[in-house]
Backbone as CSV, one residue per row, in Angstrom:
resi,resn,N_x,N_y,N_z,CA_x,CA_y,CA_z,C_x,C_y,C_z
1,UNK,16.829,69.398,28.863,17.622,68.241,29.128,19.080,68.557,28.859
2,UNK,19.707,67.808,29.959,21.373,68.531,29.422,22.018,67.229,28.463
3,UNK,22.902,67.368,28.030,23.627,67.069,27.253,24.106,65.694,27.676
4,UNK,23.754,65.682,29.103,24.399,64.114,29.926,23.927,63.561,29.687
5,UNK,22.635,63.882,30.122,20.996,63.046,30.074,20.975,62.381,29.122
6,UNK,21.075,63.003,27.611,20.584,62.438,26.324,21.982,61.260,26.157
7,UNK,23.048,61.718,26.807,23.752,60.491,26.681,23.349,59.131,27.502
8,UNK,22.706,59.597,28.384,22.411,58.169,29.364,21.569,57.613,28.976
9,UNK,20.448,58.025,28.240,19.041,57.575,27.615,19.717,56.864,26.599
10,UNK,20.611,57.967,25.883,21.062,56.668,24.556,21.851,55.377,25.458
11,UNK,22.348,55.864,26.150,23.577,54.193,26.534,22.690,53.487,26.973
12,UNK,21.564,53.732,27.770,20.784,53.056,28.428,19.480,51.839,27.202
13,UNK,18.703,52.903,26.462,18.471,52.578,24.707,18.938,51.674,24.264
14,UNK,20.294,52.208,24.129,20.511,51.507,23.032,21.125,49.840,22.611
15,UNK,21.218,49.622,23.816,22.044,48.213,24.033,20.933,47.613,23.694
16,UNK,19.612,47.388,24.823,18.054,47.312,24.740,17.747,46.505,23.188
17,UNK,17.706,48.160,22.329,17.781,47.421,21.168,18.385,46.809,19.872
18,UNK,19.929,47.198,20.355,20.571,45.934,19.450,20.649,44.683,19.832
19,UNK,19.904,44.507,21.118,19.355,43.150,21.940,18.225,42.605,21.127
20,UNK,17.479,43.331,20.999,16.201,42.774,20.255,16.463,42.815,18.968
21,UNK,16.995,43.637,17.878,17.354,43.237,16.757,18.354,42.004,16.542
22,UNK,19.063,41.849,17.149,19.880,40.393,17.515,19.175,39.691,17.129
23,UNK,17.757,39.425,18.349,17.012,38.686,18.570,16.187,38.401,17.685
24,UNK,15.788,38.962,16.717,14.792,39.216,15.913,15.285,39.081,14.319
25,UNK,16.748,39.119,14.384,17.526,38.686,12.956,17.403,37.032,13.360
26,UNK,17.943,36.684,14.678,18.446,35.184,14.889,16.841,34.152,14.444
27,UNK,16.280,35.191,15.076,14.719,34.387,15.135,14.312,34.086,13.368
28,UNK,14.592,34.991,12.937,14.480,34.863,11.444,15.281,34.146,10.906
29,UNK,16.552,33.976,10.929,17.134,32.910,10.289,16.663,31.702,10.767
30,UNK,16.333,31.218,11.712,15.909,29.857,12.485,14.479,29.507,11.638
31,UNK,13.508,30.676,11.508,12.200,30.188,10.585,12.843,30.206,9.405
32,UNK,13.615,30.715,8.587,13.788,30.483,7.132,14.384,29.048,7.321
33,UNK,15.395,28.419,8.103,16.040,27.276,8.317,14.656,26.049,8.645
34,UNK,14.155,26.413,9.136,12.834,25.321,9.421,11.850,25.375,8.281
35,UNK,11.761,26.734,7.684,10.950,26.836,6.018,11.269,25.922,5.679
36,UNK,13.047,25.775,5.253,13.369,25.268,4.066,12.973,23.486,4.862
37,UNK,13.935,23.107,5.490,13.347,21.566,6.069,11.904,21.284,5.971
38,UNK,10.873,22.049,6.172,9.403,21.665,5.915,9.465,21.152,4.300
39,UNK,9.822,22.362,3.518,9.731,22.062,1.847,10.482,21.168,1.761
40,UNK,11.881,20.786,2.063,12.576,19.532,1.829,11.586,17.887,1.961
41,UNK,11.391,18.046,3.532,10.022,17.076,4.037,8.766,16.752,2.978
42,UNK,8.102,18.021,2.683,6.912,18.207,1.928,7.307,17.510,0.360
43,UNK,8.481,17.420,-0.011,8.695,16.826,-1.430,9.724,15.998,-1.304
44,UNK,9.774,15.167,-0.412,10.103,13.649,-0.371,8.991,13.477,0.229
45,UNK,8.040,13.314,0.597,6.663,13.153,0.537,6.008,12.974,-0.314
46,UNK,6.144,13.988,-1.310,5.774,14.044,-3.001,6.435,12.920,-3.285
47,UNK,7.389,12.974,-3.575,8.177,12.152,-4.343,7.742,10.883,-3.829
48,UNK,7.642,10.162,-2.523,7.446,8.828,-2.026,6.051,8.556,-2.585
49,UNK,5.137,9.392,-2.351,3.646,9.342,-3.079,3.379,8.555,-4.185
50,UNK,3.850,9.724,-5.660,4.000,9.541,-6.691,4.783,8.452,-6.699
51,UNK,5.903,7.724,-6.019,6.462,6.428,-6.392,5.421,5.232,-6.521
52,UNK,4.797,6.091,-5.264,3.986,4.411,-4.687,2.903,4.837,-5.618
53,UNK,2.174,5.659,-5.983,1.139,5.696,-6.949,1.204,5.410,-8.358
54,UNK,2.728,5.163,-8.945,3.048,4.657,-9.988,3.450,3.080,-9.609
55,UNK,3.654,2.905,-8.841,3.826,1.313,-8.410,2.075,0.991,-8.653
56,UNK,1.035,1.398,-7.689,-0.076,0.705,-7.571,-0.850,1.176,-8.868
57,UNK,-0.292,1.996,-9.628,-0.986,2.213,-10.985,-0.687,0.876,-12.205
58,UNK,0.592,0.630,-12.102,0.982,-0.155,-13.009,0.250,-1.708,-12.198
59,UNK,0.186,-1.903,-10.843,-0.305,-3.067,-10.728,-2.142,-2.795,-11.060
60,UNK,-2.728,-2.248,-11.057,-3.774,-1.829,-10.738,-4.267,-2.546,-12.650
61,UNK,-3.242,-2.040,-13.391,-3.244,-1.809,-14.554,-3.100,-3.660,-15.010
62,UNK,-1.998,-3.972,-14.461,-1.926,-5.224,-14.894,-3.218,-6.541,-14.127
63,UNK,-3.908,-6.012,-13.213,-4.844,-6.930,-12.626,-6.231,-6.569,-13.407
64,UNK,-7.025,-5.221,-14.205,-7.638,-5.429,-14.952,-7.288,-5.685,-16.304
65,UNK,-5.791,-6.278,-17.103,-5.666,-6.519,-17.929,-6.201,-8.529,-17.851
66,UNK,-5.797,-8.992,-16.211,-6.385,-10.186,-16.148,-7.520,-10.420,-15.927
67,UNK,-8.398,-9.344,-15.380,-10.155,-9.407,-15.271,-10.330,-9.912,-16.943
68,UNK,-9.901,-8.649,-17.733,-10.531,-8.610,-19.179,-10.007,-10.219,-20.050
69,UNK,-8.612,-11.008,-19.265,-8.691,-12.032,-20.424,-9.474,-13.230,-19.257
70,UNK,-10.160,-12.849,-18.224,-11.126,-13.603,-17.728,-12.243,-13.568,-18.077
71,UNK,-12.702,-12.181,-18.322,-13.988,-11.955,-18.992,-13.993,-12.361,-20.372
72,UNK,-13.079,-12.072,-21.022,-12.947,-12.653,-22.682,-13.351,-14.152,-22.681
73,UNK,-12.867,-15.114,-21.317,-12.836,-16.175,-21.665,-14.400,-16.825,-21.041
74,UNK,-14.908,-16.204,-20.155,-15.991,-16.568,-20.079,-16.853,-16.242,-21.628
75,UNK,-16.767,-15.167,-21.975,-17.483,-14.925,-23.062,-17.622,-16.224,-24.271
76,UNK,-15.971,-16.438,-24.146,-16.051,-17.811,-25.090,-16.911,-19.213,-24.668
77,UNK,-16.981,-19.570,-23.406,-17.300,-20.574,-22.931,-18.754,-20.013,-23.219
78,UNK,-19.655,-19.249,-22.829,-21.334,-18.749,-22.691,-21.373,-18.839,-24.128
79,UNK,-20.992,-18.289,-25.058,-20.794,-18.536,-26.502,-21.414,-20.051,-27.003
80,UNK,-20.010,-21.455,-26.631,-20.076,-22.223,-26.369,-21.820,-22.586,-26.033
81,UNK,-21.779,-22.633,-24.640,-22.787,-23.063,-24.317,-24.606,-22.761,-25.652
82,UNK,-24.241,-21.630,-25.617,-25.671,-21.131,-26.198,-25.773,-21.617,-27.220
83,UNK,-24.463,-21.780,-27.942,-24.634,-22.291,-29.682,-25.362,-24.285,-29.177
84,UNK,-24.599,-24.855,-28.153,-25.341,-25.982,-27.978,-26.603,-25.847,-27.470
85,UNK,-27.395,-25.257,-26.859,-28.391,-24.832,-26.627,-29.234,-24.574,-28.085
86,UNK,-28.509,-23.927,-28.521,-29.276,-23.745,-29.684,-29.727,-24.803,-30.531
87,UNK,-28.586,-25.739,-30.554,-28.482,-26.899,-31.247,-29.734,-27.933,-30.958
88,UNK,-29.362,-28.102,-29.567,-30.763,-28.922,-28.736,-31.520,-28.432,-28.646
89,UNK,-32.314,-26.995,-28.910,-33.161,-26.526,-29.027,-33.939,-27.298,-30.430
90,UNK,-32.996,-26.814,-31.430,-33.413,-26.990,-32.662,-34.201,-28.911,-32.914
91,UNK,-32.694,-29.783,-32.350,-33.238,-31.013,-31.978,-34.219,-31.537,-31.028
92,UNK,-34.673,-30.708,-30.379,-35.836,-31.025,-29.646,-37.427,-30.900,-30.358
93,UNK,-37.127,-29.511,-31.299,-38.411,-28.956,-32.169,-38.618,-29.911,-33.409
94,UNK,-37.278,-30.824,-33.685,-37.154,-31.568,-34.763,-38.084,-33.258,-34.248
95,UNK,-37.584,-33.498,-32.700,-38.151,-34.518,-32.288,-39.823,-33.695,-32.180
96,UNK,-40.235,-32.898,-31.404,-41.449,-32.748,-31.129,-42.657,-32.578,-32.488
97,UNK,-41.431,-32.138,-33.790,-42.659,-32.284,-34.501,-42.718,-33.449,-35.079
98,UNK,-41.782,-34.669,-35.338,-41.749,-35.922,-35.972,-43.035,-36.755,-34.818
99,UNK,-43.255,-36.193,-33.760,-44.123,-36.676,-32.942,-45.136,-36.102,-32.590
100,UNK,-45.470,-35.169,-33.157,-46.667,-34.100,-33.782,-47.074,-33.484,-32.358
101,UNK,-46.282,-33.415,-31.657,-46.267,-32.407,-30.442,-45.894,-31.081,-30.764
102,UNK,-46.841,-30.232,-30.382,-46.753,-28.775,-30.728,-46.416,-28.029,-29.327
103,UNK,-45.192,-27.183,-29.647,-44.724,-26.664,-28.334,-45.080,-25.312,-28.019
């Protein structure tokens, strides 16, 4: 090969590929630039999540604090009830035996 040749192969070469390295740096900065916007995206996502999951935690929190003083208060009322139950129980066994009915 003469000495021309290898010059024409390179001129011809070499443009070629500082075309594609161009291409191939640019292309790379454009995915690191869209990386970073995904992770930006991905944690205000997080972040909106965790807001709203501390919002519906604290309500979540305050609606079985009102189950439990509903349940407390039934407890008092069934309480209630049974001790009179008991009562009329007792007054019923008091009438049935003054009347010598055996229950």
């Amino acid at each position: 090969m003469s000495e021309m040749q290898v010059v024409t192969i390179a001129l011809t070469t070499v443009p070629t590929m500082v075309t594609v390295l161009i291409g191939i740096l640019i292309n790379n900065h454009r995915l690191g630039d869209m990386n970073m916007s995904i992770h930006r995206r991905i944690d205000d996502v997080k972040d909106t999540l965790r807001a709203e999951m501390a919002r519906n935690h604290s309500e979540m929190l305050m609606k079985f604090a009102e189950l439990d003083q509903r349940v407390t208060s039934l407890e008092t009322r069934l309480d209630r009830v049974e001790t009179r139950l008991d009562r009329l129980e007792t007054r019923l066994d008091h009438i049935e035996h003054s009347l010598g009915i055996k229950g």
